[in-house]
C-alpha positions, 0 to 999 in steps of 0.5 A: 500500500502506497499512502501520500499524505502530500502532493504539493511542493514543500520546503526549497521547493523540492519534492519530496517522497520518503517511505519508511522501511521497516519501521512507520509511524504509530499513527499508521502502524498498520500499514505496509508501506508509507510514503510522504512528501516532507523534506528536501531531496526525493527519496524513492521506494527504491531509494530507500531499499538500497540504505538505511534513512536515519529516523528518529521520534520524540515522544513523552515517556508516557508514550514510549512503547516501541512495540506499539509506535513501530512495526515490522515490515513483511518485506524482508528485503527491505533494509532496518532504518535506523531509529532513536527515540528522544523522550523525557523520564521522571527517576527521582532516584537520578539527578535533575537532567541526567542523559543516558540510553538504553535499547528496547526492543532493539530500539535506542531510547535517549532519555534525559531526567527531569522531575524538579517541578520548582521551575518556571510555568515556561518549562512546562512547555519550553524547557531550555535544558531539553532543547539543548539536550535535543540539540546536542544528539541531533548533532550526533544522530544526524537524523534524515527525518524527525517525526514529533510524536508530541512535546508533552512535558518535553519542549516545543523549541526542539521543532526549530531545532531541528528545523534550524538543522535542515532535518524535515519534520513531521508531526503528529497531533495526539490531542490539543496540547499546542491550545491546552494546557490541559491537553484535552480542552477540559478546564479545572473545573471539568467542564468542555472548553470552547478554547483558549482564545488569546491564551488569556483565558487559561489563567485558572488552569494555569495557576496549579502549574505556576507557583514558581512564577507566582511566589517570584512575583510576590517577592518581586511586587510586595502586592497588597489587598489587590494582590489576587487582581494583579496575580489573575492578570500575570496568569493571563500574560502567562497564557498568552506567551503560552499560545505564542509559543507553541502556535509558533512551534506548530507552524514549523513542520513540513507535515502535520498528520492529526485524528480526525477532520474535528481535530484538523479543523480546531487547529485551522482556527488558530492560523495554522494552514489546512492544507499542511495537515492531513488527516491520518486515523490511528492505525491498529492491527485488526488480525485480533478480530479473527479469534473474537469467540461467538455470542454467549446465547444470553441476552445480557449484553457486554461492554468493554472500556479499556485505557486510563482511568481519568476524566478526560476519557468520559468513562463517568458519561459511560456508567451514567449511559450503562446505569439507564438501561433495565438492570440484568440487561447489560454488563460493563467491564472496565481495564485501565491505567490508574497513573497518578493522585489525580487519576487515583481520586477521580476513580475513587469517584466512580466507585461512589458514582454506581455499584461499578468497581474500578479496579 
């Protein structure tokens, strides 16, 4: 399967094919074969059986799974390509920033430490330290390709990074990071949010994360009874520098790949050019299928939730919807994540909100 995400000419004014073998982006994993128009010289299918293109992704390490962000090309003849991933780790048992690498499942991990949160709200976002880490194994991995899994508590300013090092990029967009703080446009009080307008507007859910900034400017400011004024109006300059930022990150990419036309068409408000995104739904083997086992021959009917136990996933809209059908109809059976207090907490609400058992 051939798939081209672009047809147009990009950056210099080349065209650009590349397919990856053997390795492909988790975003289409299930493909056979890709090819895309990203970069600055034409890399043909043919090309790229006769040498091995440097690829390397960055990813939170919450997302790092090698088994489940590449795959194994059925074509044997096909060189490996030679693949890093660039990810951040949270080891309290090591020191603040310390890089080092390891091998899974004989994929090199680069991971630099990061778990000191006494920093500045900007390094949620852009943290100098990561970036110049990134620069520095870009420097030596001399990648051809850079796909940006995402730069959740990594650094938008390793995309002009590499960019400032001619490398083509791709990026994939997971969810709203680059207009959320959040992540998932759910404010601090759960409800939807219809965005972020000028950044302004997130100075409630950016509070928790900036307490560095808030301390440093009480000191600085000596504030007196209208201190909690001035404080909502340095929580909306934070904001809006937040949306500079990461706006300015997103535009740098050759390609963008997203879910969804809803996805696509959210980041299209904020500037960025639709014609750069292209929509690329999750990839997923579908060979399971095959050994699903035949209906049971009673009437209850199964439900299934398998991922993280946390709000954002609406798995309190579920129960609720389950809960509306005749008792003895139907069964719901729950397989999740629980990763940190505030995932903990919302599952303690669950198991208040029904006689369902989150475990």
């Amino acid at each position: 399967m051939e798939f081209r995400l672009a047809t147009e000419t990009l950056t210099a004014g080349y065209k650009i094919s590349l397919t990856y073998p053997p390795y492909l982006p988790f975003s289409v994993a299930s493909m056979s074969a890709q090819s895309m128009y990203i970069g600055r010289r034409q890399w043909t299918s043919t090309q790229c059986c006769e040498f091995s293109p440097r690829y390397m992704v960055f990813l939170p390490n919450s997302l790092v799974e090698p088994r489940s962000m590449c795959t194994t090309s059925q074509n044997s003849s096909r060189k490996k390509c030679d693949l890093l991933v660039f990810t951040r780790d949270f080891d309290s048992s090591r020191p603040d920033y310390e890089e080092y690498v390891e091998t899974v499942d004989g994929i090199r991990v680069y991971r630099i430490n990061s778990v000191n949160s006494a920093r500045p709200f900007s390094y949620t976002y852009s943290d100098p330290r990561i970036t110049d880490a990134f620069d520095r194994v870009v420097k030596r991995f001399r990648p051809d390709v850079v796909h940006v899994g995402h730069v959740f508590e990594l650094s938008t300013d390793m995309i002009s990074r590499a960019k400032a090092h001619g490398i083509p990029i791709v990026l994939t967009l997971q969810d709203f990071f680059f207009i959320c703080h959040r992540i998932y446009l759910i404010d601090i009080k759960q409800n939807l949010c219809s965005g972020p307008e000028d950044g302004s507007k997130c100075a409630d859910c950016i509070r928790p994360d900036a307490r560095w900034d808030i301390e440093r400017w009480k000191t600085e400011h000596n504030p007196d009874r209208n201190e909690l004024n001035r404080e909502n109006e340095l929580l909306r300059q934070l904001g809006r520098e937040r949306l500079d930022n990461t706006l300015a990150a997103l535009r740098i990419p050759d390609v963008i790949l997203c879910p969804s036309e809803f996805t696509k068409s959210r980041f299209t408000e904020f500037g960025i050019p639709a014609e750069k995104i292209h929509i690329s739904p999750p990839g997923i083997d579908k060979s399971f299928l095959s050994k699903t086992r035949p209906p049971s021959g009673d009437r209850m009917i199964r439900f299934g939730f398998i991922g993280v136990i946390s709000s954002h996933k609406g798995l309190h809209t579920l129960i609720e919807a389950i809960a509306l059908l005749p008792r003895q109809s139907a069964s719901l059976e729950i397989f999740g994540w629980v990763n940190s207090r505030a995932t903990k907490l919302y599952r303690m609400q669950l198991n208040n909100q029904s006689s369902f058992s989150v475990s």
